[in-house]
C-alpha positions as a printed NumPy array, in Angstrom:
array([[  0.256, -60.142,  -6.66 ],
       [ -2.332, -62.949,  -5.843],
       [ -4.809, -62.123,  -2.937],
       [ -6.252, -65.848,  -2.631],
       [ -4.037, -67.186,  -0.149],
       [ -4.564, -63.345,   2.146],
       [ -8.34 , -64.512,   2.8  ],
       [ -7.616, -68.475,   2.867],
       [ -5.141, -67.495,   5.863],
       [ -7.531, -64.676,   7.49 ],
       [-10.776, -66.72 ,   7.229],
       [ -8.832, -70.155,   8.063],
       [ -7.189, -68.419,  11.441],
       [ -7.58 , -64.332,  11.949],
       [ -5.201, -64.399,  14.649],
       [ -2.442, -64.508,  11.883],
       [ -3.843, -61.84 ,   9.713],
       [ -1.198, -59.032,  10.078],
       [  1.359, -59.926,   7.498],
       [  4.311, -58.06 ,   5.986],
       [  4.52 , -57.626,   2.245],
       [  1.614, -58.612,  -0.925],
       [  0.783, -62.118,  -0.42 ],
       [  3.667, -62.956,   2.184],
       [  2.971, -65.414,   4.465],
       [  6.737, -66.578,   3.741],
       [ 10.096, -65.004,   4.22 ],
       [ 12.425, -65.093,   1.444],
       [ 13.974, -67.851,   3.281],
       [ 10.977, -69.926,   2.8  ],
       [ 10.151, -70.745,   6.335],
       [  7.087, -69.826,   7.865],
       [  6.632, -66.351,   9.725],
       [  5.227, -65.169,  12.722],
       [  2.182, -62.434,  12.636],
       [  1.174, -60.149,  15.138],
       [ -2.482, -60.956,  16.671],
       [ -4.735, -58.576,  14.953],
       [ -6.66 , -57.865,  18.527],
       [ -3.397, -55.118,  19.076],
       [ -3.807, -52.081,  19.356],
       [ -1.32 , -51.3  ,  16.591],
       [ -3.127, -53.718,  14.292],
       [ -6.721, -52.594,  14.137],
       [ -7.497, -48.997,  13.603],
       [ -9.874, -47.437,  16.135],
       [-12.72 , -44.992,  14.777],
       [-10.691, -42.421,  16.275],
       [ -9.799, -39.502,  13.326],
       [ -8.728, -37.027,  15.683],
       [ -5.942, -36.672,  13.31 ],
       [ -8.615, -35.066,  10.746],
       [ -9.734, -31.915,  11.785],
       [-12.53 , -31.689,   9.151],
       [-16.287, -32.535,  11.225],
       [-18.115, -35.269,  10.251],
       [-20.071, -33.847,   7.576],
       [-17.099, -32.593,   5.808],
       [-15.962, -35.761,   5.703],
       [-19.093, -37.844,   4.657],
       [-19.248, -38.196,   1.155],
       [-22.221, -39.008,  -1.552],
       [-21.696, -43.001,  -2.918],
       [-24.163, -42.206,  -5.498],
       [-21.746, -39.037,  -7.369],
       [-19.187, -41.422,  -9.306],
       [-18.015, -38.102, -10.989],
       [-14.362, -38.184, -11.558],
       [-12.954, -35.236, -10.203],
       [-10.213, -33.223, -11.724],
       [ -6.981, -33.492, -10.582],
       [ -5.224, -30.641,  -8.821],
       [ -1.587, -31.13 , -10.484],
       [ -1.143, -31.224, -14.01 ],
       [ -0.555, -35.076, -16.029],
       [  2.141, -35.219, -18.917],
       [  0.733, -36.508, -21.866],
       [  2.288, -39.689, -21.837],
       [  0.711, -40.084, -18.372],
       [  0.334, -44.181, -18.312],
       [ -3.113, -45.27 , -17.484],
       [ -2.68 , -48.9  , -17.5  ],
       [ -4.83 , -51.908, -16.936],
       [ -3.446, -55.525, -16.19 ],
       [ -5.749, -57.673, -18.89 ],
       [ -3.885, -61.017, -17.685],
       [ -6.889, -62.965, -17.286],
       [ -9.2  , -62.167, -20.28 ],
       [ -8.611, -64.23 , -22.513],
       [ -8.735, -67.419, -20.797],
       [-12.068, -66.013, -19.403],
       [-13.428, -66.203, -22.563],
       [-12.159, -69.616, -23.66 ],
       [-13.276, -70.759, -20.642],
       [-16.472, -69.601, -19.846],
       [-17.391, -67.804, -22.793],
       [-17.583, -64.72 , -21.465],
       [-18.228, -61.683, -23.613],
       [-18.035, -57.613, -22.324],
       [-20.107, -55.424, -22.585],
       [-19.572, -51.008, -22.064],
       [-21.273, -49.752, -18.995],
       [-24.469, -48.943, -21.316],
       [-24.434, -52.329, -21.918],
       [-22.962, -51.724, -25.984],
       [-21.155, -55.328, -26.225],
       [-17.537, -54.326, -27.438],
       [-14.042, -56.294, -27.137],
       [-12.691, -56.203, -23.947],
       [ -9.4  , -54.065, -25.051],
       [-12.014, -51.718, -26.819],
       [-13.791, -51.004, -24.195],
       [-10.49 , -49.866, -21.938],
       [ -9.432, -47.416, -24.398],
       [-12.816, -45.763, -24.853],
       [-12.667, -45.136, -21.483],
       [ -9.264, -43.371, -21.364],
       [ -6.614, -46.549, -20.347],
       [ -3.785, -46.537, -22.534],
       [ -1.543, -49.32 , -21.74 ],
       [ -2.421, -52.833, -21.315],
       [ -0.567, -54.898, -18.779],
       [  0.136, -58.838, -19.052],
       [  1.874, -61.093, -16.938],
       [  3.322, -64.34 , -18.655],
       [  4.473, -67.536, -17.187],
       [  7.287, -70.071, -18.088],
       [  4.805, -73.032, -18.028],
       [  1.631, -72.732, -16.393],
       [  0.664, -76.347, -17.283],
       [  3.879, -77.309, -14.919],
       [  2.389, -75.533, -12.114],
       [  1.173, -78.932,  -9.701],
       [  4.714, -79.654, -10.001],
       [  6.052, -76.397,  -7.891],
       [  2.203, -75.769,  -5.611],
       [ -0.313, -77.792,  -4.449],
       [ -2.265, -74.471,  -4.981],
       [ -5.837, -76.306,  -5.737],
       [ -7.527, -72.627,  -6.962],
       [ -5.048, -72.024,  -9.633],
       [ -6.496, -74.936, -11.513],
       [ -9.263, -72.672, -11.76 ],
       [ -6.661, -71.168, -14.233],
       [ -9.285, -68.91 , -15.679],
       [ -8.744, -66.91 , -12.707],
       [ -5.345, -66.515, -13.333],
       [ -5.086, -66.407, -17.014],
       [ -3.442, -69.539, -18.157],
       [ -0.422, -66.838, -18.814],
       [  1.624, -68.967, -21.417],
       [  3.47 , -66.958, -24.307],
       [  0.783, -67.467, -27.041],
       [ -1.551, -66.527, -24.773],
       [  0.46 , -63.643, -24.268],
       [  1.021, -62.777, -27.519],
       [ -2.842, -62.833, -28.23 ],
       [ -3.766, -60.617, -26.089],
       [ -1.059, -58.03 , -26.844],
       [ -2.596, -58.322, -30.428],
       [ -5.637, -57.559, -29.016],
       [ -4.474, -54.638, -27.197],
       [ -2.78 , -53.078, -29.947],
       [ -5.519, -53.223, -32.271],
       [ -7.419, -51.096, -29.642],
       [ -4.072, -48.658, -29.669],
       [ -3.051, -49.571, -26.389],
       [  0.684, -49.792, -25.564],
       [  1.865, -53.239, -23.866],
       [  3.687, -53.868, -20.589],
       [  4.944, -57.669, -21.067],
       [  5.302, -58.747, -17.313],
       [  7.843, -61.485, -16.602],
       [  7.311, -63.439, -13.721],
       [ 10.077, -66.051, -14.287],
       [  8.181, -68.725, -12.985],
       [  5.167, -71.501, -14.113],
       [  3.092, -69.945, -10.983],
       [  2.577, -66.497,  -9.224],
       [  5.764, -64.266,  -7.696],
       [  5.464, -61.74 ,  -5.334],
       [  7.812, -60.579,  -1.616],
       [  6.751, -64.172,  -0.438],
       [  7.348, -66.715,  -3.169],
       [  9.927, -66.99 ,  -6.377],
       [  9.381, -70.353,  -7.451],
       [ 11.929, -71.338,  -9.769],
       [ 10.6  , -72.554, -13.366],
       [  9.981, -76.313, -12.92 ],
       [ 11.624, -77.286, -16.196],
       [ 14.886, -75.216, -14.859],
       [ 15.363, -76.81 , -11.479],
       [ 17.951, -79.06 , -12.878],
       [ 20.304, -75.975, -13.475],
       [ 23.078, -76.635, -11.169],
       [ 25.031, -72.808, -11.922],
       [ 24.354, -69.157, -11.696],
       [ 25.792, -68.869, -15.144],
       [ 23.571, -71.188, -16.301],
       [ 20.579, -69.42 , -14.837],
       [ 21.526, -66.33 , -16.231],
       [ 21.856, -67.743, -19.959],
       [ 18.584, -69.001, -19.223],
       [ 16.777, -66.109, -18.326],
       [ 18.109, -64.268, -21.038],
       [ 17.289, -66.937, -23.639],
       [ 13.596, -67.401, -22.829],
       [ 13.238, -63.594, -22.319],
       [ 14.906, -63.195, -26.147],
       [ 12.324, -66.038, -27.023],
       [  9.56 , -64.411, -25.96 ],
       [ 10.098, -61.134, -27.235],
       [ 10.416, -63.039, -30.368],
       [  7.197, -64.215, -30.541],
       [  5.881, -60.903, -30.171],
       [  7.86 , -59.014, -32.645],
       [  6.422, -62.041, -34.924],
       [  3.13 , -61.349, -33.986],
       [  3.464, -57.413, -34.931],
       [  2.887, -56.894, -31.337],
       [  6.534, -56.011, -29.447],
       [  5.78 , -54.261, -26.157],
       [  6.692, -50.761, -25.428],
       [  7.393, -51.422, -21.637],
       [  8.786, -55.191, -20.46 ],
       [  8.832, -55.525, -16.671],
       [ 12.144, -57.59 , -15.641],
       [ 10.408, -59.612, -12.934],
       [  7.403, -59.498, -10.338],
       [  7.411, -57.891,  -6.555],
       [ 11.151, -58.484,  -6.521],
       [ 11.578, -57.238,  -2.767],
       [ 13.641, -60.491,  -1.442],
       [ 14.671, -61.515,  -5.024],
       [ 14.219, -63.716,  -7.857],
       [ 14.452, -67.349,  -8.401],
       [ 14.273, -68.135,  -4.542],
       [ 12.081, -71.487,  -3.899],
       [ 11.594, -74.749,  -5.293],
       [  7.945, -75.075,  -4.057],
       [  5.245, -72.978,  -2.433],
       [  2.996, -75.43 ,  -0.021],
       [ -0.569, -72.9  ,  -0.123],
       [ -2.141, -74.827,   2.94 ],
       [  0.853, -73.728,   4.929],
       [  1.67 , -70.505,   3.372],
       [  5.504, -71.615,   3.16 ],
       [  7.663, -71.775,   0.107],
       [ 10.719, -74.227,   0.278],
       [ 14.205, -72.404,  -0.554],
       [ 16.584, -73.318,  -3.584],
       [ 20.049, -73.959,  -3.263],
       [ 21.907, -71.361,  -1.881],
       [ 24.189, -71.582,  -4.853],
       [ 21.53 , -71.331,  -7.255],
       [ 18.76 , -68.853,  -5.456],
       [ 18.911, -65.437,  -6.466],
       [ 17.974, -64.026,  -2.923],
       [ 18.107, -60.006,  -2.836],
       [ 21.889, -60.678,  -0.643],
       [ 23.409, -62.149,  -2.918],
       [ 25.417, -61.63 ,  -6.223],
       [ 23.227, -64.06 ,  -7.657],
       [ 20.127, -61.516,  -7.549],
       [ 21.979, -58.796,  -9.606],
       [ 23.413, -61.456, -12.145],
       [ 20.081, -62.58 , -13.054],
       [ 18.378, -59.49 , -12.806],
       [ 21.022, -57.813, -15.415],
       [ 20.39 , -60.774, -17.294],
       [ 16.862, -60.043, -17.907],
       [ 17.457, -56.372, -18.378],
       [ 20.152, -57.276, -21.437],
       [ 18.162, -59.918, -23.192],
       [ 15.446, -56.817, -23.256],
       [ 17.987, -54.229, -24.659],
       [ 19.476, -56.622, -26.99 ],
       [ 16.474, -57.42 , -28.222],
       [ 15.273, -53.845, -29.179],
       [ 16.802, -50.833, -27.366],
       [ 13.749, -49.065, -27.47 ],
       [ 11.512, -51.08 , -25.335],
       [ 11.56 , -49.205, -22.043],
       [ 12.549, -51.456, -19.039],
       [ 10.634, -51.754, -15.789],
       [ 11.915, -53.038, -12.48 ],
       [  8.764, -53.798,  -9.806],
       [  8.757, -53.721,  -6.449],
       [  6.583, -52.845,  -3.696],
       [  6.331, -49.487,  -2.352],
       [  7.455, -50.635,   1.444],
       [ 10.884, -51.972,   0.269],
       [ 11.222, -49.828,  -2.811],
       [ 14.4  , -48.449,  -1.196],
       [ 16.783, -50.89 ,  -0.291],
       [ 16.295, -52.802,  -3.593],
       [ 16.518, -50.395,  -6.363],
       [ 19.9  , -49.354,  -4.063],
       [ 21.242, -52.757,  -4.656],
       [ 20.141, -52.487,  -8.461],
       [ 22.211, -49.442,  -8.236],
       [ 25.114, -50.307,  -6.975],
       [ 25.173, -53.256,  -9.136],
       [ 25.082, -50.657, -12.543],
       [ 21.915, -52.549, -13.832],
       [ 20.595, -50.819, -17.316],
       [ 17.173, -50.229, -16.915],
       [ 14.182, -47.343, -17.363],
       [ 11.406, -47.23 , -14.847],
       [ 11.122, -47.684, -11.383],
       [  7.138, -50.184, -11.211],
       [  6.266, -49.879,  -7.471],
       [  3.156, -51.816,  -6.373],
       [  0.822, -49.822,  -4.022],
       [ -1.763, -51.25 ,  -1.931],
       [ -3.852, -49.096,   0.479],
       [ -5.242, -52.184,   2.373],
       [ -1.413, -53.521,   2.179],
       [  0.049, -53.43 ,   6.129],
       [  3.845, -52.938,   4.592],
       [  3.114, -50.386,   1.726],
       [  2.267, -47.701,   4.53 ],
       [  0.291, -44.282,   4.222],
       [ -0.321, -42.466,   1.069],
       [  2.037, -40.102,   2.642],
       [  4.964, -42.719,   2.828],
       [  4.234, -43.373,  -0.993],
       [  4.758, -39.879,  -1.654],
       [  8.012, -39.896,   0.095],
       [  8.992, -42.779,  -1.701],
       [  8.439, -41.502,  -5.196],
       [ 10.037, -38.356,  -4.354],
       [ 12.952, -40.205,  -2.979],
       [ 13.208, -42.079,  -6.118],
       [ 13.015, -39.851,  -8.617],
       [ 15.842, -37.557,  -6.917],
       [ 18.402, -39.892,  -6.298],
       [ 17.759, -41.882,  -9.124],
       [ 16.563, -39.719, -11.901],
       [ 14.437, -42.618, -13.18 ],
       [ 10.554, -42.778, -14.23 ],
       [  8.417, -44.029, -11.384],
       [  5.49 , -45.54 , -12.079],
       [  2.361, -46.897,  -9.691],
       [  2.619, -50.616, -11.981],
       [ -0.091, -52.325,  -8.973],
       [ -2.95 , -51.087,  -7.384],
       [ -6.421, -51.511,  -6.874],
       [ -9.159, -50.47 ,  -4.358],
       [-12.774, -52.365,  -3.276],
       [-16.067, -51.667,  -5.438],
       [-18.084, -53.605,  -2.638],
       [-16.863, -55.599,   0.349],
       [-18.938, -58.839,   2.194],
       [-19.749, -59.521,   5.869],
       [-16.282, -60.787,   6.202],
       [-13.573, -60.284,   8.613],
       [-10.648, -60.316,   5.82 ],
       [-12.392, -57.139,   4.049],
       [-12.959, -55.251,   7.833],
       [ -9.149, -56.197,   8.135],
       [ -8.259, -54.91 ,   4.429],
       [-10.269, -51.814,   4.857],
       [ -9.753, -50.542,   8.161],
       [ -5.781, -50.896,   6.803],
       [ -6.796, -48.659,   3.664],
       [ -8.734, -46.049,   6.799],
       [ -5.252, -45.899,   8.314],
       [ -3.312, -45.538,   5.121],
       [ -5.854, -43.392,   3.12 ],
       [ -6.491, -40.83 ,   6.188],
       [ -3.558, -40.111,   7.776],
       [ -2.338, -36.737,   8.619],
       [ -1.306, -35.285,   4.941],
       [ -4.756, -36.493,   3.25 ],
       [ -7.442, -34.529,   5.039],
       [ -8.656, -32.514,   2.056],
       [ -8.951, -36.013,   0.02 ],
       [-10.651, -37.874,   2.981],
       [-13.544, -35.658,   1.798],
       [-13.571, -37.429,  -0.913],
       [-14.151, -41.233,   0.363],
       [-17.25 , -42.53 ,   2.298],
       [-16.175, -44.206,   5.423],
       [-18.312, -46.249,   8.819],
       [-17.739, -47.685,  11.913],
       [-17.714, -51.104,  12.132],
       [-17.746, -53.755,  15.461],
       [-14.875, -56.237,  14.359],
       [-12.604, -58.218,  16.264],
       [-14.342, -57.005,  19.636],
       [-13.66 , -53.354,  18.762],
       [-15.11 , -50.093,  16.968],
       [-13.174, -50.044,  13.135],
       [-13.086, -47.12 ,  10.833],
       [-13.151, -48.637,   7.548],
       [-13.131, -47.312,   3.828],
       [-16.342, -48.88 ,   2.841],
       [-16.054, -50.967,  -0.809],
       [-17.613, -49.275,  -3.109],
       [-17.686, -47.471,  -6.743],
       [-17.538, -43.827,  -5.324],
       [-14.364, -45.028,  -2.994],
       [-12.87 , -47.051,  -6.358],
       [-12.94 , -44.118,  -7.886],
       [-11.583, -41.617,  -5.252],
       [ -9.023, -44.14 ,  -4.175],
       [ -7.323, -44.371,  -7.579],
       [ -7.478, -40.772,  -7.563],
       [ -6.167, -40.098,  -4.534],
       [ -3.043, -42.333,  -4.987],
       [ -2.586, -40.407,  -8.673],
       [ -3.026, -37.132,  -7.111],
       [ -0.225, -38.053,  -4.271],
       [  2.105, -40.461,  -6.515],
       [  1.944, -37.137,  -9.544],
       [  2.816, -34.34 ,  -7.144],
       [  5.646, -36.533,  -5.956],
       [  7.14 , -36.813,  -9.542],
       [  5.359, -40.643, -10.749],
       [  4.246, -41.091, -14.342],
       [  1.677, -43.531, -14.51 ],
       [ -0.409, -46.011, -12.879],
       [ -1.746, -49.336, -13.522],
       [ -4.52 , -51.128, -11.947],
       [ -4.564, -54.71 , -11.34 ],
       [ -7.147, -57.41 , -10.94 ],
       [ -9.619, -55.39 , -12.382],
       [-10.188, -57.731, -14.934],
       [-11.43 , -60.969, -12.668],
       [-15.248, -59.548, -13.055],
       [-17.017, -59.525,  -9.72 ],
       [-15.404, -62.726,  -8.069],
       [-12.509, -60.535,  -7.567],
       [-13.864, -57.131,  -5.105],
       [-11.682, -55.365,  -6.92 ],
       [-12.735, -55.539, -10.407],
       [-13.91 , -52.831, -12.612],
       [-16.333, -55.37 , -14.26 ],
       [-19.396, -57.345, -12.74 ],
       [-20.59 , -60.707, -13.27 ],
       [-21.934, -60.557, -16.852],
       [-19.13 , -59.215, -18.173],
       [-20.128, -55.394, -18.091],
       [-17.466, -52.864, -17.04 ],
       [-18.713, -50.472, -13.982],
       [-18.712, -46.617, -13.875],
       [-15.461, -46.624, -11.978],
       [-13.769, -47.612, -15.128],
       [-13.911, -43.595, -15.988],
       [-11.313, -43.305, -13.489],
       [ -8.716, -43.836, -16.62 ],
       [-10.056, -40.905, -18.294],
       [ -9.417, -38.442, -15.241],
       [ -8.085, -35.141, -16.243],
       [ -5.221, -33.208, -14.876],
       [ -5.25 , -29.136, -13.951]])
């Protein structure tokens, strides 16, 4: 998931804001698509709630109570309350930051997460992120401190860190020097000379073997490795990702492993076997996002791949991951025909939003999502305003702790009922250059952190 190009494209041209999947201004095909103007009607959500049938002062809520409410279903106690970390530790090299607990105690980052209830750290890792001008001309991700500078020893670091603090680890594969989600799959620049699928497939299980390697070395093997990123079209699918145009340049057909073909399975069980040769007791993770959770894990499924959980990434101010309703459907779905662990492995909500039109756009998406018909008692719960954007009267969920907070909770409330295990927030780390972090500026972590330590009934 990378949100940078969303607002490039929505501030460069908002008539080609309305896009179809986390960060996808691509097909999996590479070319360019075409977007919907957000002026129609079925793009902006009016201030209409006539679905609710709660009065306006039922459904105001108090910004300044950042109580975390109890939850009305019951958590298992190996509930997973994860936090991606990917970006802390090249924050620190880089710009010496140092963290501090919300009473302003400084502590190490990892410390700080556990004392306030996560239990899983999260951390994406890159081929070669030093090989990334080769495959983008993606001038913000030399601001790698952003991003995390995600190389193996990096990786390894930090999952020394986290287990020190008794967190578990989720290693997250991307498969590439550079960011993968529905959109882009750039291939590894140091493996675009592989000519074969075979070939691919020994590679992917090599440098996953490698890696896990280096961890087990380090006294710090994950419990959880995630098999790729936001797999929805596939893995392994583009050569190059152009950010000024928003279009990623497609492999070979004989080498891409697009979600059609036989390719995508190959390298996918690939992956997954490296893993469970490695040690059969690190649970595997497959990720995808919540809007086309179905049609891949069916392929997975019909091609026998050996794996454990079922990551789905949900975004309320995502167009394709739909309402909190359609996520509930989805886990349910999931979890009876597949009999596997679901698990919420992306999400994140606004603690404060600008005078811009990309956050109107994001949050009257998260209104629509977060208030449809099943989620009136919940709607209580988040503070909400009319807005004048794009010529028209907007509900929006306003950015904000008390809606961080309630947001989270809300999707754990819906995803539990429905049978998911776990969630896992991500970008929460970036400090306040991100709107979604759970840290400001200085390092110090905000009172919606205590979302992690929510309790079930």
């Amino acid at each position: 998931m990378k949100r940078t190009d969303t607002f490039k494209a929505l501030v460069i041209g908002f008539a080609l804001c309305a896009f179809s999947g986390c960060d996808t201004p691509t097909n999996s095909a590479g070319t360019a698509t075409t977007v919907p103007n957000t002026t129609a009607s079925d793009a902006i959500p009016s201030a209409d709630t006539s679905k609710n049938t709660d009065t306006e002062a039922e459904r105001s809520a108090d910004e300044n109570d950042l109580t975390v409410k109890r939850l009305t279903v019951a958590l298992k106690d190996d509930f997973m309350r994860g936090f991606d970390v990917s970006a802390v530790d090249y924050d620190e090299e880089v710009n010496g930051t140092t963290w501090k607990d919300t009473d302003g105690t400084q502590k190490d980052f990892f410390q700080i997460l556990s004392d306030h209830g996560v239990n899983t750290a999260r951390i994406r890792v890159w081929v070669d992120p030093d090989n990334a001008s080769a495959v983008t001309n993606d001038t913000e991700f030399s601001e790698s401190w952003k991003s995390g500078n995600n190389t193996t020893a990096r990786a390894v670091s930090m999952a020394k860190r986290a287990k020190a603090a008794g967190l578990s680890v989720m290693l997250d594969f991307h498969y590439s020097d550079y960011w993968t989600d529905p959109g882009k799959q750039i291939i590894p620049h140091a493996w675009q000379n592989i000519s074969t699928p075979s070939a691919m497939a020994e590679k992917i299980a090599s440098y996953t073997k490698e890696v896990l390697q280096a961890m087990k070395d380090a006294d710090a093997t994950p419990e959880y490795v995630q098999v790729g990123n936001e797999i929805d079209s596939g893995i392994l699918l583009h050569t190059y990702y152009d950010s000024d145009k928003g279009k990623a340049t497609a492999a070979s057909s004989s080498i891409s492993g697009a979600l059609s073909s036989a390719n995508f399975a190959a390298y996918i069980s690939a992956g997954c076997s490296a893993v469970r040769d490695f040690d059969a007791g690190i649970k595997i993770v497959l990720h995808v996002t919540n809007g086309s959770a179905a049609s891949v894990i069916a392929k997975l499924s019909d091609s026998n791949i050996d794996y454990d959980i079922i990551g789905l990434s949900y975004y309320a101010w995502e167009p394709s991951h739909g309402t909190i309703s359609d996520l509930k459907e989805t886990v349910s779905s999931l979890v009876s025909t597949y009999g596997k662990e679901v698990v919420i492995t992306e999400s994140s909500m606004y603690y404060d939003y600008g005078e811009y039109d990309s956050n109107y756009y994001d949050l009257s998406i998260a209104a629509r999502h977060l208030v449809d018909s099943d989620t009136d008692v919940v709607f209580q719960d988040l503070a909400t305003e009319t807005v004048t954007y794009n010529n028209a009267d907007t509900l929006i969920v306003k950015g904000s702790l008390h809606n961080q907070i309630n947001t989270f909770r809300h999707i754990i409330e819906a995803s539990v009922a429905s049978g998911a295990n776990g969630i896992c927030a991500w970008g929460g780390e970036r400090r306040a250059d991100w709107k979604y972090a759970f840290f400001d500026w200085g390092g110090t972590a905000l009172e919606s952190l205590n979302i992690f330590a929510i309790e079930g009934n």
